[in-house]
BALOMAR-127070 format. One record per residue (C-alpha): residue number from 1; residue in one letter; x, y, z. Coordinates in steps of 0.5 Angstrom, whole numbers, plus 500, padded with zeros to 3 digits. Layout:
! residues N
{NUM,'a',{X,Y,Z}}
...
! end
This chain:
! residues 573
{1,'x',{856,702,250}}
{2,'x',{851,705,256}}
{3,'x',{845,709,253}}
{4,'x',{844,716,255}}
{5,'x',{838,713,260}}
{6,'x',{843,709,262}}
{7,'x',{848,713,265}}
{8,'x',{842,717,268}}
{9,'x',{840,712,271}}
{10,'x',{846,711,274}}
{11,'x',{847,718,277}}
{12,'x',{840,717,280}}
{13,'x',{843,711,284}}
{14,'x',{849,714,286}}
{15,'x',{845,720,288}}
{16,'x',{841,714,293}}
{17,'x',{846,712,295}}
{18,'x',{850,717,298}}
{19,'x',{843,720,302}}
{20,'x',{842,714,305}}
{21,'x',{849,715,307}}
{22,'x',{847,722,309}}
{23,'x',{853,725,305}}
{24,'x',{852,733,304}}
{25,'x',{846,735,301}}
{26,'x',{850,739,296}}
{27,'x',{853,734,293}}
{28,'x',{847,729,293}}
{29,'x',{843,734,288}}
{30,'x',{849,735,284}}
{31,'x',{849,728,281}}
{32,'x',{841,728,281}}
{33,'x',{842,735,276}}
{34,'x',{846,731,272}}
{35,'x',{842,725,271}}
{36,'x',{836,730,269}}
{37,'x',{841,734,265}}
{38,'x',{843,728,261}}
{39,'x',{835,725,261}}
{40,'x',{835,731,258}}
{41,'x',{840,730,252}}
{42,'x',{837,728,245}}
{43,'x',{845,728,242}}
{44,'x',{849,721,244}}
{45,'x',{854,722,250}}
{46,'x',{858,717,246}}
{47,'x',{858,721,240}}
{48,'x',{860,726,244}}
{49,'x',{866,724,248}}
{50,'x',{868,721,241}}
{51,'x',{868,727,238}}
{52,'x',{876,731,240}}
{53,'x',{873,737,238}}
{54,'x',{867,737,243}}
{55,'x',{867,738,251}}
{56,'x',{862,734,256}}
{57,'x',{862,741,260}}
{58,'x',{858,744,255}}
{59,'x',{852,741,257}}
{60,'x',{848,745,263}}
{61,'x',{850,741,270}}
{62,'x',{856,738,268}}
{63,'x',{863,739,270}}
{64,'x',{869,737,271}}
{65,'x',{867,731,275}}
{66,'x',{861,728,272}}
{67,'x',{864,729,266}}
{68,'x',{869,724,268}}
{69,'x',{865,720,270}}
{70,'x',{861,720,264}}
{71,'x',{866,718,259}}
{72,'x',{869,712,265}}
{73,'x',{862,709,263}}
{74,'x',{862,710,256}}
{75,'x',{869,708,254}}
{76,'x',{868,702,260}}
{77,'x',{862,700,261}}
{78,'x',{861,702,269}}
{79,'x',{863,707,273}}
{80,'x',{868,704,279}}
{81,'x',{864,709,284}}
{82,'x',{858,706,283}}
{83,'x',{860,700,284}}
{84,'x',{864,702,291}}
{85,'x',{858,704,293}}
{86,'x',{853,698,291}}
{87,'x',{858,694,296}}
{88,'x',{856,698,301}}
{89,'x',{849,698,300}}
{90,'x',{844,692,299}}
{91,'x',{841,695,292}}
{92,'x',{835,692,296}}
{93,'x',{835,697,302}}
{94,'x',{834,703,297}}
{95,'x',{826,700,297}}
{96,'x',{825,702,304}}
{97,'x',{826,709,302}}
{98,'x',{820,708,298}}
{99,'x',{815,706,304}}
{100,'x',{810,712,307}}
{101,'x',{814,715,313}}
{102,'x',{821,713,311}}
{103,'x',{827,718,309}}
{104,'x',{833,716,309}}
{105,'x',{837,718,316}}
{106,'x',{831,713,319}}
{107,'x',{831,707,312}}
{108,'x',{839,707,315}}
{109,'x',{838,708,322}}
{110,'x',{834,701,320}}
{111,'x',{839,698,316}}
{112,'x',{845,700,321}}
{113,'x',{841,699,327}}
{114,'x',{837,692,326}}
{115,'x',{841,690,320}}
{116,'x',{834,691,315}}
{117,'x',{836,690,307}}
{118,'x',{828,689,304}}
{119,'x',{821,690,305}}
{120,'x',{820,682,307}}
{121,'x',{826,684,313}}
{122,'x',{822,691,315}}
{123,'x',{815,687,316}}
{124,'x',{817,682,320}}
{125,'x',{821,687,325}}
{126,'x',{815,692,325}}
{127,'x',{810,686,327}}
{128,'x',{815,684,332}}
{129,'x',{815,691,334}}
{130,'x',{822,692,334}}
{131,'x',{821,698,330}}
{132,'x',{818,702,336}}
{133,'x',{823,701,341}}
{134,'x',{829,705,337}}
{135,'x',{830,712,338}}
{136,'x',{827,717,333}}
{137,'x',{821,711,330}}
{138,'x',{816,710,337}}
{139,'x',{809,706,337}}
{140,'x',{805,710,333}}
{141,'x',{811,710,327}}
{142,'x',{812,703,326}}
{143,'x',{804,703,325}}
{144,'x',{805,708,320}}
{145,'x',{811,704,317}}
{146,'x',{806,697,317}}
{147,'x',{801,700,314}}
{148,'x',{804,702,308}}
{149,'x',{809,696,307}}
{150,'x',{803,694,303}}
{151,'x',{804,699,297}}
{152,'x',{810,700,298}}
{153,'x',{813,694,293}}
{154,'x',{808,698,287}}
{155,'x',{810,705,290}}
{156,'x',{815,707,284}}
{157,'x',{809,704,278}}
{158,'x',{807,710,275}}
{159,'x',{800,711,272}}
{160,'x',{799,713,264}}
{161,'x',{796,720,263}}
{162,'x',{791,717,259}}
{163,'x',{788,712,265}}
{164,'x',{789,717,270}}
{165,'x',{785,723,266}}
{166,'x',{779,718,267}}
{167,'x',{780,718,275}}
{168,'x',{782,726,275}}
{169,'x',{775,727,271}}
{170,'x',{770,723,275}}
{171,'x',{773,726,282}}
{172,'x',{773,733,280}}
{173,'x',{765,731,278}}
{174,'x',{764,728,285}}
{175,'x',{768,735,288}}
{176,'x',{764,740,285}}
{177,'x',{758,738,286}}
{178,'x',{759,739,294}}
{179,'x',{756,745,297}}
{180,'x',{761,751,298}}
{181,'x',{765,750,292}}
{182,'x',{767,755,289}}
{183,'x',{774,753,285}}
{184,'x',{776,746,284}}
{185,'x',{782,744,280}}
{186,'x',{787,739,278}}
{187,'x',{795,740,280}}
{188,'x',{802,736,279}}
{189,'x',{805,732,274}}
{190,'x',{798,731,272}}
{191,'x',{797,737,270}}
{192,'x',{803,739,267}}
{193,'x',{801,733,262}}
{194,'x',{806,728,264}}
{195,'x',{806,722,260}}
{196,'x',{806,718,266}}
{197,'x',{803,720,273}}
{198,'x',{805,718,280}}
{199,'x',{800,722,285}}
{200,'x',{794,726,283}}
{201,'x',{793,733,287}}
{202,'x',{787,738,288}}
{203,'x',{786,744,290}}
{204,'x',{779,747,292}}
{205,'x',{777,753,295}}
{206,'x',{770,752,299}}
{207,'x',{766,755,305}}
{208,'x',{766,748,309}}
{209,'x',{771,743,307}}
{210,'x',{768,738,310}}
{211,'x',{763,737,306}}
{212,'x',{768,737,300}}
{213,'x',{772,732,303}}
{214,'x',{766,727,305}}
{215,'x',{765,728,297}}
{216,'x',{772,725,296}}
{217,'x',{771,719,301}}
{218,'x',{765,717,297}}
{219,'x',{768,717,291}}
{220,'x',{767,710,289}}
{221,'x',{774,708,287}}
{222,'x',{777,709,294}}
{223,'x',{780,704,298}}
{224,'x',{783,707,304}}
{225,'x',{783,712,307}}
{226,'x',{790,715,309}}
{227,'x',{789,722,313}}
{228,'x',{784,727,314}}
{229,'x',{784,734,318}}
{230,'x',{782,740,318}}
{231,'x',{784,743,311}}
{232,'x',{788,736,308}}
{233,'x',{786,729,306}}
{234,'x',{790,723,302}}
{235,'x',{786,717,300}}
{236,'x',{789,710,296}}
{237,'x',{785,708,290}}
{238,'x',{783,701,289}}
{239,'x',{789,702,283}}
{240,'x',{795,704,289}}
{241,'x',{795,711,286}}
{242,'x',{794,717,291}}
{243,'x',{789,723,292}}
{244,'x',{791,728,295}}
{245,'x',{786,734,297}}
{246,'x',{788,741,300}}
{247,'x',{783,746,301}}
{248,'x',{786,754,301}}
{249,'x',{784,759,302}}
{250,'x',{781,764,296}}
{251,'x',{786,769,297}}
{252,'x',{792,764,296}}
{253,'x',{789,759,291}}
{254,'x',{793,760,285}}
{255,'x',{799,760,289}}
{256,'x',{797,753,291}}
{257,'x',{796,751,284}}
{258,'x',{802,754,282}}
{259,'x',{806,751,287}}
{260,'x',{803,744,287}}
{261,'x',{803,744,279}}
{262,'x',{811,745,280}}
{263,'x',{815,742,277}}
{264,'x',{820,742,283}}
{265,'x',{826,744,277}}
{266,'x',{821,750,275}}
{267,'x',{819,753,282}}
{268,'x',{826,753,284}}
{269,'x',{827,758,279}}
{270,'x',{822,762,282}}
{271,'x',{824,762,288}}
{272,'x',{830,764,286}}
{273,'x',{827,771,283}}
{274,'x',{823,772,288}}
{275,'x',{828,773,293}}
{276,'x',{833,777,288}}
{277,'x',{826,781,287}}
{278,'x',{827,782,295}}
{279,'x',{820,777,295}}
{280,'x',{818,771,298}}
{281,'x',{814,766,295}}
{282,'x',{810,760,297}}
{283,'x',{804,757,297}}
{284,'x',{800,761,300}}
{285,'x',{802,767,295}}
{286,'x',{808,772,293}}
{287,'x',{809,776,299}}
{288,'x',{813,782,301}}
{289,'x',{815,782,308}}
{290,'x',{809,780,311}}
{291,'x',{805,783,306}}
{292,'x',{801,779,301}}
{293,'x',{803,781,295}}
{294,'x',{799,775,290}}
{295,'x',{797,769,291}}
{296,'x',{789,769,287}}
{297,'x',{790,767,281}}
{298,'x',{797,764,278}}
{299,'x',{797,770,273}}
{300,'x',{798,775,278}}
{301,'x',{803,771,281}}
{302,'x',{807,771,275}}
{303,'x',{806,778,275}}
{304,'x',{809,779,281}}
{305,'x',{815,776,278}}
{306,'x',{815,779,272}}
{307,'x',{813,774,268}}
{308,'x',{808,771,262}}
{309,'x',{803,766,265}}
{310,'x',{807,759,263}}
{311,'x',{802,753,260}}
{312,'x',{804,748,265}}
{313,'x',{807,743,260}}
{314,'x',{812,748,260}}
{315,'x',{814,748,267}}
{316,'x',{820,745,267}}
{317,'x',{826,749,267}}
{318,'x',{828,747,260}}
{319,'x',{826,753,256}}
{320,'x',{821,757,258}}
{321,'x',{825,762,263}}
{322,'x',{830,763,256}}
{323,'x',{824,764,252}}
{324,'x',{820,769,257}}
{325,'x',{827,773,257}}
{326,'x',{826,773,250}}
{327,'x',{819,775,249}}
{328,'x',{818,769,245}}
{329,'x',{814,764,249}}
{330,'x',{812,760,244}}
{331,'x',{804,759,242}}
{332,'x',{803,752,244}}
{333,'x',{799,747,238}}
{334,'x',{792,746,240}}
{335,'x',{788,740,238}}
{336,'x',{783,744,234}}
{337,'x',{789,746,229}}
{338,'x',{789,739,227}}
{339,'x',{785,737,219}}
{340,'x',{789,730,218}}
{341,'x',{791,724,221}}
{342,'x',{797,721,218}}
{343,'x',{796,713,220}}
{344,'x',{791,709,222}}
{345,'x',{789,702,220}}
{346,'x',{783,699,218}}
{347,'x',{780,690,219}}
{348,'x',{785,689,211}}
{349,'x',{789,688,217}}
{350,'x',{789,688,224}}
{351,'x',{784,694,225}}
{352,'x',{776,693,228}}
{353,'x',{773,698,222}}
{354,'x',{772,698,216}}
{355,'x',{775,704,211}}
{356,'x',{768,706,210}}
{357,'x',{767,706,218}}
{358,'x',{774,710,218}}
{359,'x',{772,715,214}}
{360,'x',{766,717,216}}
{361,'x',{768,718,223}}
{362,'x',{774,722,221}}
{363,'x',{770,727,217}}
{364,'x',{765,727,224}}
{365,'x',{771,729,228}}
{366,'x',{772,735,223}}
{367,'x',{778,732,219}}
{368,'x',{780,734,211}}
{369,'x',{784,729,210}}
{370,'x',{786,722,213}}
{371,'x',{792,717,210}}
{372,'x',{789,709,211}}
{373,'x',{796,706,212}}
{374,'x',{795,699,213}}
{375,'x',{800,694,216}}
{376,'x',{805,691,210}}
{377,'x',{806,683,209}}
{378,'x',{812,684,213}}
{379,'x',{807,683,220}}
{380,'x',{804,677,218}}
{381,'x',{800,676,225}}
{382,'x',{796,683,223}}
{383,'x',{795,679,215}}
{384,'x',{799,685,213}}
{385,'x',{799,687,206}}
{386,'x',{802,685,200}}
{387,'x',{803,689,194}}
{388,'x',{796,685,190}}
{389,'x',{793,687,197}}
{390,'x',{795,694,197}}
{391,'x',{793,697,191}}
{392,'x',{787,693,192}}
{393,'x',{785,697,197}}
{394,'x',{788,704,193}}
{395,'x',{784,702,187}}
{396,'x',{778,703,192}}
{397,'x',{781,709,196}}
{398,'x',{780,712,189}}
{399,'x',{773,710,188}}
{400,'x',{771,713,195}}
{401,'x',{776,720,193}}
{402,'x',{771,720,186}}
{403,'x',{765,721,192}}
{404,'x',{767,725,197}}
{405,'x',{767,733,197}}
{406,'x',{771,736,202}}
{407,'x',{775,730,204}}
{408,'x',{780,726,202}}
{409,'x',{783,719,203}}
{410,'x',{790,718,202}}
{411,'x',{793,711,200}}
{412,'x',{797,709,204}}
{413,'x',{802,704,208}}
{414,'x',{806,703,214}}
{415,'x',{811,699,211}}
{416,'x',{816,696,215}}
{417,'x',{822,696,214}}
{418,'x',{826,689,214}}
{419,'x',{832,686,219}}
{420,'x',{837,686,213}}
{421,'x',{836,693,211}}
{422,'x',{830,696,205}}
{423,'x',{823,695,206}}
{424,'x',{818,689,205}}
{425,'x',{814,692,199}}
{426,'x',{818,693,193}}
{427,'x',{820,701,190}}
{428,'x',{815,700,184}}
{429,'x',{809,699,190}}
{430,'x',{811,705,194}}
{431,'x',{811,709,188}}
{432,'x',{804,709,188}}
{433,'x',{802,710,195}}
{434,'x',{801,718,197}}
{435,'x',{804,717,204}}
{436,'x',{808,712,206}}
{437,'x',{810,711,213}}
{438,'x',{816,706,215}}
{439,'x',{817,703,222}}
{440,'x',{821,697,225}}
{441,'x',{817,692,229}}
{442,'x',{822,687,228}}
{443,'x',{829,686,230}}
{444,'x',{829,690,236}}
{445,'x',{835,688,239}}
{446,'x',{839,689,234}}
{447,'x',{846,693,235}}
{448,'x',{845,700,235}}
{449,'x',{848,702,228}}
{450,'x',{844,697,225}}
{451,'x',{837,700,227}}
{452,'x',{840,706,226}}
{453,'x',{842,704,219}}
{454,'x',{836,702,217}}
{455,'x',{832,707,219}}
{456,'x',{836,712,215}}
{457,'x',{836,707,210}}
{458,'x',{829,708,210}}
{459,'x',{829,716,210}}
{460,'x',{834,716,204}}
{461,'x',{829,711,200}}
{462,'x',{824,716,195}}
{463,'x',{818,714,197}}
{464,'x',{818,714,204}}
{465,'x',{815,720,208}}
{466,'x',{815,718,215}}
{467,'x',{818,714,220}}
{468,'x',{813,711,225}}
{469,'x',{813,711,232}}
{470,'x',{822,712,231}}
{471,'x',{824,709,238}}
{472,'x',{820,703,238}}
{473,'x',{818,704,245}}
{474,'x',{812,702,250}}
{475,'x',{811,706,256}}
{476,'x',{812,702,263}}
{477,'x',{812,696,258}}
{478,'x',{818,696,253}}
{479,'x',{824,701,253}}
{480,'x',{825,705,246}}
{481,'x',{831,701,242}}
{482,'x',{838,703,242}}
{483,'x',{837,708,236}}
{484,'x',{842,714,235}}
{485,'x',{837,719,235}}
{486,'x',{841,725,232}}
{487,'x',{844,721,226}}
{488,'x',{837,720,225}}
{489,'x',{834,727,225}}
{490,'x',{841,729,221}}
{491,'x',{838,723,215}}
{492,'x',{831,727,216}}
{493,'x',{833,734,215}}
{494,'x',{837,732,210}}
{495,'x',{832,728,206}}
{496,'x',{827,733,207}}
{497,'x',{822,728,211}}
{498,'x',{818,727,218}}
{499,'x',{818,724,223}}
{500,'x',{812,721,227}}
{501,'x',{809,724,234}}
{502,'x',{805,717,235}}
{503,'x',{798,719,240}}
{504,'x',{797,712,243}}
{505,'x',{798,713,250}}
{506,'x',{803,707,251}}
{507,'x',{807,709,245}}
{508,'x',{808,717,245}}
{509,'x',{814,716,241}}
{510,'x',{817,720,239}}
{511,'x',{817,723,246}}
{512,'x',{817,731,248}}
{513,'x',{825,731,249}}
{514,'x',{826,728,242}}
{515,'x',{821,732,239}}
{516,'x',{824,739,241}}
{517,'x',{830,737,239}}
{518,'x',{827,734,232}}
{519,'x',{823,742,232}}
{520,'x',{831,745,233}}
{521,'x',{833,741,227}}
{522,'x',{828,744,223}}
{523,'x',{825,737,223}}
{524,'x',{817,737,222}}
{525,'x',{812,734,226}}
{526,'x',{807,729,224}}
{527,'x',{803,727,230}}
{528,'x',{798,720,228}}
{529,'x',{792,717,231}}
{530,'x',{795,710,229}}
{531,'x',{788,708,230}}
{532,'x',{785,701,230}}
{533,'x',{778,703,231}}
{534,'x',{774,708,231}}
{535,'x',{774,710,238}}
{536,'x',{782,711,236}}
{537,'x',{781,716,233}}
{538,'x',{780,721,240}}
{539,'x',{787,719,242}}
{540,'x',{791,725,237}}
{541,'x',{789,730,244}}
{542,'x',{795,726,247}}
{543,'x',{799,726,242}}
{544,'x',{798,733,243}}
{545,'x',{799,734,250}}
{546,'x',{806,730,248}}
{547,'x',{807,735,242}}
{548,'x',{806,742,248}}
{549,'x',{810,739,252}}
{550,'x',{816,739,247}}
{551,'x',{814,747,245}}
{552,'x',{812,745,239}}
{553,'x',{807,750,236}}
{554,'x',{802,750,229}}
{555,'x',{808,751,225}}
{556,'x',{812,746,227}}
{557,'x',{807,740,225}}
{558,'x',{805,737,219}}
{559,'x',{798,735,219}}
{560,'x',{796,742,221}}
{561,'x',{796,744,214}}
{562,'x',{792,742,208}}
{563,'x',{794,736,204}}
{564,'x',{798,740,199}}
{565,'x',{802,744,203}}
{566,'x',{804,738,206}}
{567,'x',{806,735,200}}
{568,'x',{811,741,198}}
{569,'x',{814,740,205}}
{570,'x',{817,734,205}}
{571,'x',{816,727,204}}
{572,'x',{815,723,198}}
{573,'x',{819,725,192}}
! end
């Protein structure tokens, strides 16, 4: 039975497939929309179609068709449509799509005309100069096709937010040191805290823009420079990412971040208001008729649209327009409203600090309480703990609580929970503890019902007061395992426990899509470190960023309150 990413997967393939073929445009972004409606979707399709009572056509961008479609994949297992059109086009040929230079009328007219299916074939005939000699492509094309093939077989690997923060710092220092700068920012999906990046874009206003683009040629992670003019520049990174640079004018500079910052879905929606507003709105500013109406800073652009200024993790046409309409855009969760940190290991198991370490620099980053919440025996590679080994360690928790002023340390455990069902440490062991987080590391290929049974096996157990990392995924390394996430947050409302955000960059599990869907289930939020060194700790901002996306705000996360209330809230009973 195909997972909802899967059948948005395949929309997205249909949606190739039939713009390479230059089908109507119109119906090429209907199936990119259900793909982005049911990526969206927290709730099963399966269960959905399972269920008489409910219609697929409830969903926002799903009708009649598609709904059909979706349930053909559901109740087969593949979608004949599909299938038809992968018969007519080599899966191979849709990489060309992803060469610098090659939009779909030109990648079919170097399948139709020279018969090219891969990137191998497209190389050989660009060195042949084939390339050139078909109409529309020329000399100067083929060169630029030749250039990018290289980077081509990598275009589609995003970068992790976490590592593409450290570039975007060290350009944005080697920018703003060039003379004439005057506003520098950071825009894309970067700025909207994507859990992965593709390009990084940057806008500046400057007296001189050469001086600022001689900056980024410098910059010492360059590799090859792309393209530079009067205003714009595009470089290539030694790590394939690309840096685009623009410099505009004062007057339009935040139309231009609102404009690069997107998300296309989102500036969608404000064109549309623009123009029932009988404005225009671009990236040089909101203008009536030809004057300019807004444009220097984003507030005013907004303004202009009767409109609240939108954080930019929210700029996603998912919430934020309904919210605004209702005059409740909510207060997003800071780093700073956070006291607790729920999860973290320490050198008992597989963590590089010892407790006393942990402790120590927890209270430096101005925390009030944290839980050590080492790994069960279960994980035997990281020496997980048995139940002597646990309250070992508890009884020296204990003594380090009878020391401290103003801070406490919480006995803890991430338990696992085991393949058969139930959990690795007995009941009269968790009892014990204070905070008990359950997780799945093994049998993650199970059949969906069984890690869906486990999981709320472990909710229903009295002694657990969270889930760990709930999907299990690995960003760009391991997909989440195939969990109802709906039975689950049902299992968590019911049994009054939480769920976990986990801040690891790779981890970001639960992710914001699930998250504002465990917030409209009234689920808490635990968002955790899982820290295995000092230096770990750092990481809770991207569990933050991941938490702002999903709309989440002070009250909706556990570990902005004082131990006590957390305790009241929920968890173990």
């Amino acid at each position: 039975m195909p997972t909802n990413a899967e059948i948005a997967d395949a929309f997205d393939q249909i949606a190739d497939l039939l713009e390479f073929q230059g089908a109507n445009p119109f119906r090429v972004r209907a199936y990119r929309n259900g793909a982005r409606a049911v990526s969206l979707l927290s709730e099963s399709l399966a269960s959905i179609v399972a269920d008489p009572d409910r219609s697929l056509k409830s969903i926002e961008g799903i009708g009649d068709d598609l709904a059909a479609k979706i349930t053909t994949l559901v109740t087969t297992g593949s979608l004949p449509m599909l299938v038809e059109l992968q018969a007519q086009v080599p899966h191979s040929v849709l990489a060309l799509l992803r060469v610098a230079g090659l939009g779909p009328k030109k990648a079919a007219a170097l399948y139709k005309e020279l018969g090219i299916t891969s990137l191998d074939d497209l190389k050989k005939a660009c060195e042949e100069h084939k390339v050139q000699a078909l109409k529309g492509f020329g000399k100067k094309t083929e060169e630029t096709i030749l250039a990018g093939l290289a980077l081509a077989a990598t275009a589609e690997a995003r970068t992790l937010w976490a590592e593409a923060d450290d570039f975007v710092q060290a350009i944005l220092e080697q920018l703003k040191s060039a003379s004439g700068v005057e506003r520098l920012a950071a825009a894309g999906s970067y700025r909207r805290g994507k859990e992965t990046v593709g390009d990084l874009d940057f806008l500046v206003t400057a007296a001189d823009a050469e001086p600022v683009m001689d900056r980024l040629e410098h910059f010492g992670a360059v590799s090859t420079i792309l393209a530079r003019g009067d205003t714009k520049m595009s470089v290539r990174l030694r790590n394939g990412m690309q840096v685009d640079l623009r410099v505009v004018p004062a007057e339009s500079f935040g139309a231009a971040l609102q404009y690069f910052t997107g998300s296309k879905e989102h500036n969608v929606v404000l064109r549309g208001r623009a123009k029932d507003l009988g404005l225009k709105l671009n990236e040089y500013g909101v203008f009536r008729g030809e004057e300019l109406v807004a444009g220097r800073t984003e507030e005013d652009v907004y303004r202009a649209l009767d409109l609240p200024w939108f954080p930019p993790e929210l700029r996603e046409a998912r919430q934020e327009f309904n919210w605004a309409a209702a005059g409740e855009l909510p207060k997003l969760l800071e780093l700073a409203d956070l006291v607790g940190d729920l999860h973290m290991h320490t050198t008992a198991t597989d963590g590089q600090a010892s407790l006393e370490e942990m402790i120590e620099a927890a209270q430096a980053r101005g925390l009030k309480y944290i839980a050590v919440t080492d790994h069960s025996k279960r994980v035997s590679m990281a020496n997980g703990l048995d139940g002597a080994r646990a309250r070992e360690q508890w009884d020296e928790i204990d003594r380090w609580n009878a020391k401290l002023k103003g801070f406490r340390v919480l006995k803890g455990i991430e338990c696992d929970i085991l393949e058969k069902g139930g959990m690795d440490l007995p009941d009269d062991v968790l009892a014990e503890a204070d905070w008990v987080v359950a997780s799945v590391h093994y049998g993650q290929n199970q059949p969906r019902e069984q890690i869906t049974a486990r999981i709320i096996g472990a909710l229903e157990n009295p002694h657990v007061s969270a889930i760990a990392h709930p999907t299990g995924r690995l960003i760009n390394r391991r997909k989440p395992y195939d969990v109802d996430l709906e039975a689950v947050f049902t299992a968590a409302k019911r049994e009054r426990k939480f769920l976990e955000l986990n801040a690891n960059p790779w981890r970001l599990d639960l992710d914001d899509v699930a998250c504002a869907a465990a917030k409209a289930h009234g689920i808490p939020i635990v968002i955790s470190t899982d820290a295995h060194s000092i230096a770990d700790l750092s990481k809770m901002r991207y569990g933050v960023l991941q938490a702002r996306r999903a709309g989440l705000t002070k009250a909706d996360v556990v570990n902005t309150r004082p131990w006590d209330e957390v305790k009241s809230l929920g968890g173990k009973r």
